[in-house]
DSSP file (Angstrom, degrees, kcal/mol; ACC not computed):
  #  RESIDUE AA STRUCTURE BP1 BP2  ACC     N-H-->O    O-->H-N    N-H-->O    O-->H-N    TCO  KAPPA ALPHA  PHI   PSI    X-CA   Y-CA   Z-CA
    1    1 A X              0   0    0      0, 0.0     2,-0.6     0, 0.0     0, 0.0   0.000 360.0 360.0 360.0 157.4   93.1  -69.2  152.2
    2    2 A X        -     0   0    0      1,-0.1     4,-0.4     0, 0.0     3,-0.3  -0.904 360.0-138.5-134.5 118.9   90.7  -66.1  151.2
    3    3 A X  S >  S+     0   0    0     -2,-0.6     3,-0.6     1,-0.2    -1,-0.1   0.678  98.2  76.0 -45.7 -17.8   89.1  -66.7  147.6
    4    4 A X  G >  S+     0   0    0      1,-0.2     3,-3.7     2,-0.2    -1,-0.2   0.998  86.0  61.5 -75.9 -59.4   89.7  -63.2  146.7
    5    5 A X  G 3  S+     0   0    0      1,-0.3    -1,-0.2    -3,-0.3    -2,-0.1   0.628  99.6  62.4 -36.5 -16.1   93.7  -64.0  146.3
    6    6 A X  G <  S+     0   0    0     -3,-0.6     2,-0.3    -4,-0.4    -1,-0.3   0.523  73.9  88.5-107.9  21.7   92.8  -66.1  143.8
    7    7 A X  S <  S-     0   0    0     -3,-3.7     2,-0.2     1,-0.1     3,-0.1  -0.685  84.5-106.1-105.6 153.7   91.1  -64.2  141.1
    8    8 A X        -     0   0    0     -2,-0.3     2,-0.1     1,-0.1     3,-0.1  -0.409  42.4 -79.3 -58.2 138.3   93.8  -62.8  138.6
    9    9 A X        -     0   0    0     -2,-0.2    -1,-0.1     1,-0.1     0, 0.0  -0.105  51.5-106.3 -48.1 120.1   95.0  -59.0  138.2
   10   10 A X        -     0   0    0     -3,-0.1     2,-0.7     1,-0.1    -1,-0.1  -0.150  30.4-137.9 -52.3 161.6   92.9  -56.8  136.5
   11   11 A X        -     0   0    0     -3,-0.1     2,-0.1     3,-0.0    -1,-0.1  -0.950  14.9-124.8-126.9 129.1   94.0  -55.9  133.0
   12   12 A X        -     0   0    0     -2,-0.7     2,-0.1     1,-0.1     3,-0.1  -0.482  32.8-110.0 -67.4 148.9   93.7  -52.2  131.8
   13   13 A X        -     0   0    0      1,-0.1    -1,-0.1    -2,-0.1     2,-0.1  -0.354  44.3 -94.0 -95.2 142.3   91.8  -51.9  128.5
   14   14 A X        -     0   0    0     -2,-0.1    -1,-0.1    -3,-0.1    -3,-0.0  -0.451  44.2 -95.7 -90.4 178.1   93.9  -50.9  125.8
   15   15 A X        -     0   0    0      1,-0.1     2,-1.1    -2,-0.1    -1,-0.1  -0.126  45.7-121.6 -79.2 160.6   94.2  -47.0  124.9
   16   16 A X        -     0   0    0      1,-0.1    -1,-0.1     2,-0.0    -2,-0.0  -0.909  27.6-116.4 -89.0  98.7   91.5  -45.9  121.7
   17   17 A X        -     0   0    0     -2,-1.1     3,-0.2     1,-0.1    -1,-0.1   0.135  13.6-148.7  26.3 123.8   92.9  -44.6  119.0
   18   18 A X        +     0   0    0      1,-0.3     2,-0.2     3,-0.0    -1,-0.1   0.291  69.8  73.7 -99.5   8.5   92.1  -41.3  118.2
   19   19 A X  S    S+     0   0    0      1,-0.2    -1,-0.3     2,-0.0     2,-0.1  -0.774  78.2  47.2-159.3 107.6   92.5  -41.6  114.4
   20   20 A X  S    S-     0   0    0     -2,-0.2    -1,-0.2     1,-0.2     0, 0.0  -0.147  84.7-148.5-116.2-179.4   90.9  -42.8  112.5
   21   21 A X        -     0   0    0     -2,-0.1    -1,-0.2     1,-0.1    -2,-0.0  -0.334  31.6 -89.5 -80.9-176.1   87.3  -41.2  113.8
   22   22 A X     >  -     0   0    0      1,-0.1     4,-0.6    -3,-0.0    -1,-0.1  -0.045  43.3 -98.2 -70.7-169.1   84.1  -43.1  113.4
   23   23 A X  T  4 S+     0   0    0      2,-0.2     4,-0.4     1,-0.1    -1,-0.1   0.611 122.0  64.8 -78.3  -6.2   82.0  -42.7  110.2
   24   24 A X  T >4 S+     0   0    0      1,-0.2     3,-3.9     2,-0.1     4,-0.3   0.951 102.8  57.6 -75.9 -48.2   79.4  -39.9  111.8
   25   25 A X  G >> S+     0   0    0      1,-0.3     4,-1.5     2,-0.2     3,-1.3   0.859  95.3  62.6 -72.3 -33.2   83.0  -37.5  112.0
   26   26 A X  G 3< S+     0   0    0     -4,-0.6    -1,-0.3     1,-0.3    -2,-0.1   0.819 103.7  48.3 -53.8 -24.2   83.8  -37.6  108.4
   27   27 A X  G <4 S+     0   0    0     -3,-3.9    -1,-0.3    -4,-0.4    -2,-0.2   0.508 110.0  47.3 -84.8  -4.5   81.0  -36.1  107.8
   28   28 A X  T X4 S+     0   0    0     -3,-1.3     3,-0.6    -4,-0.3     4,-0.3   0.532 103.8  62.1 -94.4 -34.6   81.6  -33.7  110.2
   29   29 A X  T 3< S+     0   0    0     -4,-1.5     4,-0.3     1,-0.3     2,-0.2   0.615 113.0  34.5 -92.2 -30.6   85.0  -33.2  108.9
   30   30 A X  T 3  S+     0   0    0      1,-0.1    -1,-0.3     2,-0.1    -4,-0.0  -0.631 117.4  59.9-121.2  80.3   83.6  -31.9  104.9
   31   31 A X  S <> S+     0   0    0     -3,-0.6     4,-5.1    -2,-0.2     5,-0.3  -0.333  98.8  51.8-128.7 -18.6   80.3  -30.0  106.7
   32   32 A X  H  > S+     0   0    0     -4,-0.3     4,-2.1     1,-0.2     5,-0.1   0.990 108.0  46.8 -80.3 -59.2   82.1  -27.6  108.9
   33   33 A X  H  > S+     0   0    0     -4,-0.3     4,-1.7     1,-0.2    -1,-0.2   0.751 115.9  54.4 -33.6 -30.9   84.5  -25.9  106.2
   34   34 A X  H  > S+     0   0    0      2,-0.2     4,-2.0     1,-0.2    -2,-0.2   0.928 111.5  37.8 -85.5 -28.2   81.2  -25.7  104.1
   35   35 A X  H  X S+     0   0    0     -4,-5.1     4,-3.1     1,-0.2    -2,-0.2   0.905 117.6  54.5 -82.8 -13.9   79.1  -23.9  106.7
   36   36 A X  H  X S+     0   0    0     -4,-2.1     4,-1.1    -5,-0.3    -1,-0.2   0.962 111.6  41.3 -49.3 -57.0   82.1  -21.8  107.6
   37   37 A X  H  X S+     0   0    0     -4,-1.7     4,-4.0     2,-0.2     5,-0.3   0.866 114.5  56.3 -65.1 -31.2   82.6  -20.8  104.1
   38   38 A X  H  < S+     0   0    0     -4,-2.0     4,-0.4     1,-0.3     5,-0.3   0.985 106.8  48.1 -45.9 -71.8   78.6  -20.4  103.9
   39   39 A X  H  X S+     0   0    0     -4,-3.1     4,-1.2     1,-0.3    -1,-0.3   0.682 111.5  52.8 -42.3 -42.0   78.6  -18.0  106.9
   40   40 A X  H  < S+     0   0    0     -4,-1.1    -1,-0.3     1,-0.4    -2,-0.3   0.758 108.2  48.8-105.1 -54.0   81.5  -15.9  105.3
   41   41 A X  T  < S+     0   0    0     -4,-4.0     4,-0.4     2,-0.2    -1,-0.4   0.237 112.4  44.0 -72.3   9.9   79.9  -15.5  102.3
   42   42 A X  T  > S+     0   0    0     -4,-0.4     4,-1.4    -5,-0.3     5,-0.4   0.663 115.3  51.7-113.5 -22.1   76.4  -14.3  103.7
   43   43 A X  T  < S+     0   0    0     -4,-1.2    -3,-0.2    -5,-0.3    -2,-0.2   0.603 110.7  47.4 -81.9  -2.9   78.3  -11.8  106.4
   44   44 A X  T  4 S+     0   0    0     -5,-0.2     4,-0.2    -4,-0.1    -1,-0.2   0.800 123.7  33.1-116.0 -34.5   80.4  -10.3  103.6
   45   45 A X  T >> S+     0   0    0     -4,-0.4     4,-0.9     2,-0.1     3,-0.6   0.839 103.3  69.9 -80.2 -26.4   76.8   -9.8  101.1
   46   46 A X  H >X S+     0   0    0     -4,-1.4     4,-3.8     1,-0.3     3,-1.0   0.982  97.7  50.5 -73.0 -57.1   74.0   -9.1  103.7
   47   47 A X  H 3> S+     0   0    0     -5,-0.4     4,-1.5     1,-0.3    -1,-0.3   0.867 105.7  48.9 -71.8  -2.0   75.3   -5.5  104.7
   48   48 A X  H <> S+     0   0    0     -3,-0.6     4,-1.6    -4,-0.2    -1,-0.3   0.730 107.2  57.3 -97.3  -8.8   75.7   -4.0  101.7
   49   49 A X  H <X S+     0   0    0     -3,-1.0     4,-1.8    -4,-0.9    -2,-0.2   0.833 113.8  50.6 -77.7 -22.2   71.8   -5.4  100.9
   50   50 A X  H  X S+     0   0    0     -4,-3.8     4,-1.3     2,-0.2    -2,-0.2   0.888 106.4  47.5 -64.4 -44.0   71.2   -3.3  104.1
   51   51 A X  H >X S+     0   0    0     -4,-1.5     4,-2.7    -5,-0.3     3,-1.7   0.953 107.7  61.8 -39.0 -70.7   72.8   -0.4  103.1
   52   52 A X  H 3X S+     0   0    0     -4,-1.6     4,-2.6     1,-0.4    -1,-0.2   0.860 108.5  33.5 -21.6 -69.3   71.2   -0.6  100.2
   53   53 A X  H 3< S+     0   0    0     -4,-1.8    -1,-0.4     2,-0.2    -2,-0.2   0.800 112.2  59.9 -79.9 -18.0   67.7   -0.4  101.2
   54   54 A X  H << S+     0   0    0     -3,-1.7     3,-0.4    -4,-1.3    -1,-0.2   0.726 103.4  57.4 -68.4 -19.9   68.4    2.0  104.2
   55   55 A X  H  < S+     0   0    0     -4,-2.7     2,-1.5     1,-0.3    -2,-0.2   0.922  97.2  72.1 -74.7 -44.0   70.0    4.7  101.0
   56   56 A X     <  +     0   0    0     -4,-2.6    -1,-0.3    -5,-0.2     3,-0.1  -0.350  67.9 157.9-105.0  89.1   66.6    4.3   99.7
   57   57 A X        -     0   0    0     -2,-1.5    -3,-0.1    -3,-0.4    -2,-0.0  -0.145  46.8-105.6 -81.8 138.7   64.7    6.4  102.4
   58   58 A X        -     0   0    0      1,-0.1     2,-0.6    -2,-0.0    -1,-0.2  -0.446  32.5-110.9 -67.2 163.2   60.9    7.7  100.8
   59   59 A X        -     0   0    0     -3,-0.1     2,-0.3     1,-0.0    -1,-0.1  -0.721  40.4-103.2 -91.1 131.3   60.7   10.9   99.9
   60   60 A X        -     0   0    0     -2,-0.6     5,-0.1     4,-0.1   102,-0.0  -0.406  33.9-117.8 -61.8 121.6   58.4   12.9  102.4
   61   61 A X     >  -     0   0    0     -2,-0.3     4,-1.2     1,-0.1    -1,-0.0   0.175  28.6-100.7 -34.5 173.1   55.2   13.6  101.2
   62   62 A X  H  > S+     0   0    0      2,-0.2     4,-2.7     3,-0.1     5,-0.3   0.945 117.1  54.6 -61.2 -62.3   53.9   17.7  100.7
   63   63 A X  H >> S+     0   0    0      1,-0.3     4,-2.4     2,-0.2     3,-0.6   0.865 115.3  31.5 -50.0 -59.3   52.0   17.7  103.7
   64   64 A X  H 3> S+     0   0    0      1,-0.3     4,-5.1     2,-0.2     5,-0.4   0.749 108.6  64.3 -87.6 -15.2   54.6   16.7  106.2
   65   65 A X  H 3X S+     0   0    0     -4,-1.2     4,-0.6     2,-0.2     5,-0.3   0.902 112.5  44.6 -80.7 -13.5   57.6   18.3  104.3
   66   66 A X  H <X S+     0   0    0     -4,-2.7     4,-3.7    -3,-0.6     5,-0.2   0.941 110.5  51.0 -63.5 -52.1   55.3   21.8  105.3
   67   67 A X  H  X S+     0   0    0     -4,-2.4     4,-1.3    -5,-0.3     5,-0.2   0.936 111.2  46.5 -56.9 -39.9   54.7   20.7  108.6
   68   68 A X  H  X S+     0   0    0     -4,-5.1     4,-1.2     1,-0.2    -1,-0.2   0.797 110.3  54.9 -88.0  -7.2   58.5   20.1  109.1
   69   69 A X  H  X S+     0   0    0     -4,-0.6     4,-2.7    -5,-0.4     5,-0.2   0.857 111.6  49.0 -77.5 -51.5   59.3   23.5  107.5
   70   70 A X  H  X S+     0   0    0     -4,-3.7     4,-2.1    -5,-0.3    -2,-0.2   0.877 106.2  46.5 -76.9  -3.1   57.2   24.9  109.9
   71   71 A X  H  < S+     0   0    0     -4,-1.3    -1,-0.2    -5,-0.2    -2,-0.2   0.833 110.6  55.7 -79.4 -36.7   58.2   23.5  112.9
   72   72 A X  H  < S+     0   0    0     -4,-1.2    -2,-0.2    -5,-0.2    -3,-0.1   0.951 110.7  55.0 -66.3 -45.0   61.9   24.4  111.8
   73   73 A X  H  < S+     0   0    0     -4,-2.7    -1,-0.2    -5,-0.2    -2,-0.2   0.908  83.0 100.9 -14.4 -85.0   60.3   27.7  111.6
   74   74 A X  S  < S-     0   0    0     -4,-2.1     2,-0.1    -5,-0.2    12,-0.1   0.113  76.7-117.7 -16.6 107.9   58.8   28.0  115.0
   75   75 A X        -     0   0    0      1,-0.1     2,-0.8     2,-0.0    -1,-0.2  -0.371  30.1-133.7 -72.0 132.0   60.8   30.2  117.6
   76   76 A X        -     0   0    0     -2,-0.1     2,-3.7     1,-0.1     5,-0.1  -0.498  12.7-122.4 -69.1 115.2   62.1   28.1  120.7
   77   77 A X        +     0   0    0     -2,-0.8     3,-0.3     6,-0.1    68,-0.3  -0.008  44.3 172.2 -47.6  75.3   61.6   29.3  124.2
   78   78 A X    >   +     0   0    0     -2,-3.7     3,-1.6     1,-0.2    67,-0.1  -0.168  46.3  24.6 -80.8-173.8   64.9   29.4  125.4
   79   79 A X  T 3  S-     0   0    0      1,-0.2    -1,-0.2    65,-0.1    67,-0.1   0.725 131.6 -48.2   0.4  75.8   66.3   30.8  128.6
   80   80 A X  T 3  S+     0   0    0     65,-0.4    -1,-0.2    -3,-0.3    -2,-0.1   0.464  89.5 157.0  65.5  -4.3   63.4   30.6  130.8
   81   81 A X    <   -     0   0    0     -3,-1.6     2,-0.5     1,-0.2    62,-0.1   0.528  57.7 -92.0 -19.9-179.7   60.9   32.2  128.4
   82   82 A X    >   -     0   0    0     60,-0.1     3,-0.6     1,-0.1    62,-0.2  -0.923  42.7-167.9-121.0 119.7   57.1   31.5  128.8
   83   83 A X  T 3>  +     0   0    0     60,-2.9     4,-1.5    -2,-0.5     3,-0.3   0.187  56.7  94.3-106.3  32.6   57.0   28.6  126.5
   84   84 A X  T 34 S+     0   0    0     56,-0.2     4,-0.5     1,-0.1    -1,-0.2   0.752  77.1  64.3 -63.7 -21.6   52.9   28.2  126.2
   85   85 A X  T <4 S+     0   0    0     -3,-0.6    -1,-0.1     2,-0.2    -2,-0.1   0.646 113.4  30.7 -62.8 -35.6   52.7   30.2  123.3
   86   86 A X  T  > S+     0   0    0     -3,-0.3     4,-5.4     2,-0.2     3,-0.5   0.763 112.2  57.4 -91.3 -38.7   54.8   27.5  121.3
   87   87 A X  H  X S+     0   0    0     -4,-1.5     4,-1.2     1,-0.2    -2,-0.2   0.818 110.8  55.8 -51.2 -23.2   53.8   24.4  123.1
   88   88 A X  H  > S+     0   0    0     -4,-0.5     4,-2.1     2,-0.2     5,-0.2   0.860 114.0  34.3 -76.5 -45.2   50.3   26.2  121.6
   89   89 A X  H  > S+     0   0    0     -3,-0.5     4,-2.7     2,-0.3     5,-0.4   0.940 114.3  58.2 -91.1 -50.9   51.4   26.3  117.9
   90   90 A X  H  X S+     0   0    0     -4,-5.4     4,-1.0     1,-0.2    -1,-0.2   0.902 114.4  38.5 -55.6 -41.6   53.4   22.8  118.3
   91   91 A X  H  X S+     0   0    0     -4,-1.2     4,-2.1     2,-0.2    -2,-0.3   0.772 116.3  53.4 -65.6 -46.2   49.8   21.0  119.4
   92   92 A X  H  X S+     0   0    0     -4,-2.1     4,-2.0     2,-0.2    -2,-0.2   0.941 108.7  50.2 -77.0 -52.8   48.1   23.4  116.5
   93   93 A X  H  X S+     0   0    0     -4,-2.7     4,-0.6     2,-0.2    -2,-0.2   0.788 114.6  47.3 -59.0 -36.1   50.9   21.8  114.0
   94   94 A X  H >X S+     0   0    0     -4,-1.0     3,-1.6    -5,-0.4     4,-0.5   0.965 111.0  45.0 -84.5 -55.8   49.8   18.3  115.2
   95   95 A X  H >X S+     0   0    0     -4,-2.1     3,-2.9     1,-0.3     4,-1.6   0.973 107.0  53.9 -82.0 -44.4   46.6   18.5  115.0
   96   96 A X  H 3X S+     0   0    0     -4,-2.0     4,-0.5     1,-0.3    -1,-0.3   0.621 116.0  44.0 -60.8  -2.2   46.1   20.1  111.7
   97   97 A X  H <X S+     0   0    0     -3,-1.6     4,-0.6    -4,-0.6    -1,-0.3   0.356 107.6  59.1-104.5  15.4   48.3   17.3  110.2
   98   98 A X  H << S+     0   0    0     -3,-2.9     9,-0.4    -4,-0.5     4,-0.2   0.255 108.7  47.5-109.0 -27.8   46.4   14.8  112.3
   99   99 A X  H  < S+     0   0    0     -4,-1.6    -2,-0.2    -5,-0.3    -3,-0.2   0.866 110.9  50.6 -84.9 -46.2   43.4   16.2  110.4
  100  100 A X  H  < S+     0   0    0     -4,-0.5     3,-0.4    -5,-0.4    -2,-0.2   0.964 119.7  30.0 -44.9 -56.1   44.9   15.9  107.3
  101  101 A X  S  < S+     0   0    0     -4,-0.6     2,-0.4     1,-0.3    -1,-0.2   0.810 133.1  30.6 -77.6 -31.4   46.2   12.3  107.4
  102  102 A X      > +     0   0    0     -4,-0.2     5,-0.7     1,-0.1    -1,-0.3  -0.605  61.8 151.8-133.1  72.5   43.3   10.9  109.7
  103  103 A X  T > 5S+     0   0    0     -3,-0.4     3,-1.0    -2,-0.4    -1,-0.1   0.823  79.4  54.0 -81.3 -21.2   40.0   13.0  109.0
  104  104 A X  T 3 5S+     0   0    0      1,-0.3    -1,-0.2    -5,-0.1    -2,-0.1   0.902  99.9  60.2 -70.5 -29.7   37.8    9.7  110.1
  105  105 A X  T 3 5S-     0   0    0     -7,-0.1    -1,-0.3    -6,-0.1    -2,-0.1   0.216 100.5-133.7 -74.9  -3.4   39.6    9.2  113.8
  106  106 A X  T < 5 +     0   0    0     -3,-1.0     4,-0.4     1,-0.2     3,-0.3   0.827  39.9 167.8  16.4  54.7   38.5   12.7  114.9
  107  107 A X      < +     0   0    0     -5,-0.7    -1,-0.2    -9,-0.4    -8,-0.1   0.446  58.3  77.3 -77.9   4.7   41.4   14.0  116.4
  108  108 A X  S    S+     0   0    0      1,-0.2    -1,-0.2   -10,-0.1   -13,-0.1   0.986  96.7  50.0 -56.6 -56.5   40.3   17.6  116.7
  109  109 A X  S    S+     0   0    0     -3,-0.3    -1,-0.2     2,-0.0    -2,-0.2   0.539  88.9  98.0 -61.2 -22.8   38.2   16.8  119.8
  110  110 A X        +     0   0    0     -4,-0.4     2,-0.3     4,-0.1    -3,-0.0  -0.378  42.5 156.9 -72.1 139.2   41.1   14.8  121.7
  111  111 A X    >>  +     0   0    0     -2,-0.1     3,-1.4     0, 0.0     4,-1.3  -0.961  47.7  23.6-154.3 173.0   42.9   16.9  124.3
  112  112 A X  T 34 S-     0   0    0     -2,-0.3     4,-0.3     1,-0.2     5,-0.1  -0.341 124.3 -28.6  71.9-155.2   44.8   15.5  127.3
  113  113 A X  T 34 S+     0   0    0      2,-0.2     4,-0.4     1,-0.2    -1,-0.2   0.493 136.2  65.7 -79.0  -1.8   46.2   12.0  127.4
  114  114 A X  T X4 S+     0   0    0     -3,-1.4     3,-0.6     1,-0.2    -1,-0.2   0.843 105.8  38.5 -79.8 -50.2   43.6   11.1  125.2
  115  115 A X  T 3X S+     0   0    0     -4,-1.3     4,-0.6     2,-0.2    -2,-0.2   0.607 118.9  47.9 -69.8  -9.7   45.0   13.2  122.5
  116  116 A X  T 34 S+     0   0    0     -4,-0.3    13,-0.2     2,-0.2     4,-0.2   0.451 110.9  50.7-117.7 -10.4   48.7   12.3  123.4
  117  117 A X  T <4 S+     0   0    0     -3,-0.6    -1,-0.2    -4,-0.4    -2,-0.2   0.075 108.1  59.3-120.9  17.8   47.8    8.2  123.6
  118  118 A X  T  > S+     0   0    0     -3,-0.1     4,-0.8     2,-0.1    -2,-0.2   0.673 106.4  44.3 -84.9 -53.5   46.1    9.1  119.9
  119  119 A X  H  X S+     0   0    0     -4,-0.6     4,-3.6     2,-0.2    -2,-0.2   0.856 113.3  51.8 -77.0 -53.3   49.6   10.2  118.4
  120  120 A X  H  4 S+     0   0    0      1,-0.2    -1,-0.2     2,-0.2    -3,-0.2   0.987 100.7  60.9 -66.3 -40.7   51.5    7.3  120.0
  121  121 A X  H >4 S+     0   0    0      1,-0.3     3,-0.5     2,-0.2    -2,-0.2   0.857 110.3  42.5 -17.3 -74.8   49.2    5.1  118.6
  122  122 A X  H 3< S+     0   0    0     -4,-0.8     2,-0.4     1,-0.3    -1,-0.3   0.897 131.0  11.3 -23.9 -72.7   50.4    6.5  115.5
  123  123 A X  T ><  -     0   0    0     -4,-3.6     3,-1.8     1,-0.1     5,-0.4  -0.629  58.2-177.5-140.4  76.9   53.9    6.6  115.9
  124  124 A X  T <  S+     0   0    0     -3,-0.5     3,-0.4    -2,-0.4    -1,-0.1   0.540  77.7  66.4 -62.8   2.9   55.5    4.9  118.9
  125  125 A X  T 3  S+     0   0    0      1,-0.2    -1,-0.2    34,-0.1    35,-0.1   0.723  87.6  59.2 -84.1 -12.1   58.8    5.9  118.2
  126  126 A X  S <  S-     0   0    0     -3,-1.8    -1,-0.2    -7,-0.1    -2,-0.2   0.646  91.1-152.0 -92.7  -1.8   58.5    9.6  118.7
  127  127 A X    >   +     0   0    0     -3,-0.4     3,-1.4    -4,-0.3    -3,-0.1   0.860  33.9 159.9  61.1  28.7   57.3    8.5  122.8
  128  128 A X  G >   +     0   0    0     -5,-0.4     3,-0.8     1,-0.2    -1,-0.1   0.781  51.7  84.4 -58.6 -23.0   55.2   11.7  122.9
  129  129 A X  G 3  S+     0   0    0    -13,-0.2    -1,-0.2     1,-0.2    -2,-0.1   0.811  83.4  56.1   3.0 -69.9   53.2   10.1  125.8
  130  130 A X  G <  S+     0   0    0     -3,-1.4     2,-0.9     1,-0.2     3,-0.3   0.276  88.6  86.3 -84.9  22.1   55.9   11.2  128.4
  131  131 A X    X   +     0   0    0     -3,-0.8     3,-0.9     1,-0.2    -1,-0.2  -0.663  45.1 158.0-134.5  86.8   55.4   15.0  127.2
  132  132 A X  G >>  +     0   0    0     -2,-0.9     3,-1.9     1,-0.2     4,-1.1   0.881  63.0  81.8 -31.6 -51.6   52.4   16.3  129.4
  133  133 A X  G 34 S+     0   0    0      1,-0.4    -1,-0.2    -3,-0.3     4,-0.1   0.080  78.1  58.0 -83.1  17.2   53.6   19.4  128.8
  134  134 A X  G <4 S+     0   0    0     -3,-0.9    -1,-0.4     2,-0.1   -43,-0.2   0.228 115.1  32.7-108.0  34.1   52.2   20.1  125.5
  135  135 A X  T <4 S+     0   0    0     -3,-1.9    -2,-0.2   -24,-0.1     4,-0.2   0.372 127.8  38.1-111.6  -5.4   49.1   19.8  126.0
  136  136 A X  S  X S+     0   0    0     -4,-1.1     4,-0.8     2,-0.1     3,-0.2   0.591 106.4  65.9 -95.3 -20.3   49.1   21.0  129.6
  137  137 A X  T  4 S+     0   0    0      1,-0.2     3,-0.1    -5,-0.2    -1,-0.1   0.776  93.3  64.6 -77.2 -21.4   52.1   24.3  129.2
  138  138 A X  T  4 S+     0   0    0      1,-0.2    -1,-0.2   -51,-0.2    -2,-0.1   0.780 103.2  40.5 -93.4 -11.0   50.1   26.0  127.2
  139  139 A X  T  4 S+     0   0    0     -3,-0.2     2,-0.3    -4,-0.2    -1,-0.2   0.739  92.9 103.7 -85.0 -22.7   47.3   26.5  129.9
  140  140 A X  S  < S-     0   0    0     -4,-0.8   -56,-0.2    -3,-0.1    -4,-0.0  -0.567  82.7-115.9 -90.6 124.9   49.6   27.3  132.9
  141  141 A X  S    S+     0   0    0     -2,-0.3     2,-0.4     1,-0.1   -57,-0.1   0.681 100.5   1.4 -16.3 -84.5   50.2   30.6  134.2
  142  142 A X  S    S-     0   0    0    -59,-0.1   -60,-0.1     2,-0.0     2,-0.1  -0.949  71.4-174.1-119.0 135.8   54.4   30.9  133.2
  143  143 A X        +     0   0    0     -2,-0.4   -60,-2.9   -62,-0.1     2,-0.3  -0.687   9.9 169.3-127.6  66.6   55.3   27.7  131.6
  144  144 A X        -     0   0    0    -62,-0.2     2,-0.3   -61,-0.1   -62,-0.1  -0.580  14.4-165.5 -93.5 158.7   59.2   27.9  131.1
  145  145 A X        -     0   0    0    -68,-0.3   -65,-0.4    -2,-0.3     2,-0.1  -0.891  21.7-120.6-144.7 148.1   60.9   24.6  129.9
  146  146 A X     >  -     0   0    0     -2,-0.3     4,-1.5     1,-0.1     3,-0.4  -0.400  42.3 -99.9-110.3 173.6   65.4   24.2  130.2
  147  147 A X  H  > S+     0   0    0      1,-0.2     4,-2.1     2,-0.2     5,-0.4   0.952 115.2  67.5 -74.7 -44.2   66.7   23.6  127.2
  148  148 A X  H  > S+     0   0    0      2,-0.2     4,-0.8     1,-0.2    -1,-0.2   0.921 107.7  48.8 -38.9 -41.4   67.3   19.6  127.2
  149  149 A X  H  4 S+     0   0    0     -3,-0.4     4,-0.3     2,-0.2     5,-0.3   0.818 110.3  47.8 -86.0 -28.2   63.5   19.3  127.3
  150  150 A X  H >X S+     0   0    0     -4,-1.5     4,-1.8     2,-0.2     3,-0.7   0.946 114.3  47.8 -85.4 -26.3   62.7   21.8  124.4
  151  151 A X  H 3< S+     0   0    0     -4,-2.1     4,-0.4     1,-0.2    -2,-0.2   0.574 112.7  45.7 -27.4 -36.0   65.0   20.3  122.4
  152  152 A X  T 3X S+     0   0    0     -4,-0.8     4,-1.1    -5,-0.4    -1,-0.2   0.622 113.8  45.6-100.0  -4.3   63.8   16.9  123.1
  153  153 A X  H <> S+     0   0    0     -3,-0.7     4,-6.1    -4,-0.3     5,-0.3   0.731 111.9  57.2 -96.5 -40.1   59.9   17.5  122.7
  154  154 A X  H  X S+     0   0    0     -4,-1.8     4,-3.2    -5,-0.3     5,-0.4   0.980 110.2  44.3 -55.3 -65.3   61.0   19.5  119.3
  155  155 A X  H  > S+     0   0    0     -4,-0.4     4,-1.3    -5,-0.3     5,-0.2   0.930 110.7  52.3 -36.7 -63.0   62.8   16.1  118.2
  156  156 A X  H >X S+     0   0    0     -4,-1.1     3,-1.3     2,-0.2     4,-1.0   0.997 112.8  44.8 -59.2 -48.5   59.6   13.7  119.3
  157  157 A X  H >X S+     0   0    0     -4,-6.1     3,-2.5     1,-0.3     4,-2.3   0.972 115.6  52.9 -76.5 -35.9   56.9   16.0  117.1
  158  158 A X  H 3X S+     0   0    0     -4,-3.2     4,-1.3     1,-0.3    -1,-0.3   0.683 110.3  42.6 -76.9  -1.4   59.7   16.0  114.2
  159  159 A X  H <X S+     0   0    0     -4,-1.3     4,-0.8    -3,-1.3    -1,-0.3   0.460 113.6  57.0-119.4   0.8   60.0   12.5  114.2
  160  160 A X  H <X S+     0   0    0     -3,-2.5     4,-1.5    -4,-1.0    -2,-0.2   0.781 106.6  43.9 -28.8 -71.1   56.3   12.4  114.4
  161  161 A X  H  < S+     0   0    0     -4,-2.3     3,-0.3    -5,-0.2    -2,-0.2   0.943 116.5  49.0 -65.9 -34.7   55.7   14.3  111.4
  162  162 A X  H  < S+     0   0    0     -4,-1.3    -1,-0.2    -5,-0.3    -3,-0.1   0.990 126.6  26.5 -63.4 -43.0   58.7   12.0  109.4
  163  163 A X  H  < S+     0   0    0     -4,-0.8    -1,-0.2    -5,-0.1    -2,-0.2   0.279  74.7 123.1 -90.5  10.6   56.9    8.3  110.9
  164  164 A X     <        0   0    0     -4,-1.5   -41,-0.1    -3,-0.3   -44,-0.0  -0.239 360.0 360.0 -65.8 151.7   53.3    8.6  111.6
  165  165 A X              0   0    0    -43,-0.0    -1,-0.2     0, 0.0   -42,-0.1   0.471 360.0 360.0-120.6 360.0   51.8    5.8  109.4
């Protein structure tokens, strides 16, 4: 006779309950409705504190609200023109408000990437870096530029002149 035949049938455990929960889930039960409500009430105030403070923009200083009249000024080289003559006056527009703002930095004397890694410095959001071509169009024989590119170099020095700090 084989021993095994004599041990009894297992017995299945009986099912748990799912209610009521342990003591940790009651708490669980009045936390969740509050941080829901929490959340609800900070997404429904927080943009309008944003708004807020984005509606109150500074007012542009003298300097720069000349500098941006005169860049608005400035004729563009459109259809193939030779556009060294402006790329000349846009680099003359920078630097004389580059004197203004920052007479200790000597930024007359910068030319090249030196002069172009001096302005980002300044104001990485206008990415003037990537635009050789003002300080370098204005030396080259015919220097004509398509319109996507004056349009986008006009755009970096004005958002130059609005952020430099």
């Amino acid at each position: 006779m084989n021993p095994l035949d004599q041990l009894q049938p297992t017995i299945a455990p009986p099912p748990v309950p799912w209610w009521p929960p342990a003591p940790g889930w009651w708490a669980l039960l009045v936390l969740v409705p509050l941080l829901l409500w929490g959340l609800w009430l900070l997404r429904r105030h927080l943009p309008k504190r944003t708004r807020a403070l984005e509606a109150q923009e500074q007012p542009l200083d003298p300097a720069r609200q000349a500098a941006l009249a005169e860049l608005a000024s400035l004729v563009r080289p459109y259809d193939g023109q030779h556009a060294g003559p402006w790329l000349q006056q846009l680099n003359a527009l920078l630097k004389r408000l580059a004197r203004a703002h920052y007479p200790h930095d000597n930024s007359h004397v910068l030319s090249g990437r030196a002069w172009l890694a001096f302005l980002d410095n300044r104001c990485p959001a206008a990415g003037l870096t990537r635009w050789m071509v003002l300080v370098e169009g204005g030396y080259r024989g015919h220097c004509s530029l398509d319109d996507k590119a004056i349009n986008g170099l006009n755009q970096a020095v004005d958002t130059w002149i609005r952020k430099h700090v």
